[in-house]
N, C-alpha and C positions, 0 to 999 in steps of 0.2 A: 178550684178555678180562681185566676184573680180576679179581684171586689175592687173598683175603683172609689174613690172615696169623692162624692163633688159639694163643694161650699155651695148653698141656695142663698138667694137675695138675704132670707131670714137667719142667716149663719146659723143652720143645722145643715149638717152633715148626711147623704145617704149613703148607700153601699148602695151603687150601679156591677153589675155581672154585662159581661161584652158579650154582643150576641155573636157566637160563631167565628166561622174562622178569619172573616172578613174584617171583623173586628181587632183581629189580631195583626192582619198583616197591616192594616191602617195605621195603628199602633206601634210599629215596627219601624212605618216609614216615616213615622212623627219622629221616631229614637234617632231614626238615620240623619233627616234632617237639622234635629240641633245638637246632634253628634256635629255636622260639618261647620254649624253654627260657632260651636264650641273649639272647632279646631282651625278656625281661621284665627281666632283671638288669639293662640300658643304664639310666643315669640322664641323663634328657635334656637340656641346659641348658632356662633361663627365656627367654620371649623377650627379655628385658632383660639377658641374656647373650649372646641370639646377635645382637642388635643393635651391643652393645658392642665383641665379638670382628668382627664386619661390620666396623664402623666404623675400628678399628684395624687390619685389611687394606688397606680402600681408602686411609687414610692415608700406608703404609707403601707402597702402589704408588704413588701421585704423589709422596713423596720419592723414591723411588730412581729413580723417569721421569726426574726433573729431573734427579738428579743425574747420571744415565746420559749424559745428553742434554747435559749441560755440559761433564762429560767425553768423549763424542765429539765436542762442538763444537771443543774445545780440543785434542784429538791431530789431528782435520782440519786447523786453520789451523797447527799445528805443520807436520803434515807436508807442507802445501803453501807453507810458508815454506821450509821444506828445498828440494824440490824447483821451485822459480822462481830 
């Protein structure tokens, strides 16, 4: 089970056990609450940001494809030049 860990006036530490289920959904709806807390602060990009950042992905996956792919091309015929 989870052991809550709670600071006393005299900074020592207990291990509290939640009673039951009740405890759990309370708990759940403390998570949800500064879950939304947390997601109002996000600043979301513009879609003219997340096209940009898009666009400069897939850019950066077809240079490295090719380049991938030129340099396996070329350690292939190496090493089957070696090896004939």
């Amino acid at each position: 089970m989870a052991k809550k860990k709670i600071k006393s006036a005299g900074s020592q530490q207990t291990n509290v056990e939640p009673q039951g289920m009740s405890a759990k959904f309370k708990e759940f709806g403390e998570f949800l609450e500064q879950s939304k807390v947390e997601m109002k602060k996000v600043i979301w990009p513009t879609q003219k940001e997340t096209i940009q950042t898009c666009t400069a992905v897939l850019v950066l996956v077809v240079v490295m494809s090719i380049f991938l792919g030129v340099v396996d091309l070329g350690l292939s015929k190496f090493v089957e030049a070696i090896l004939s």
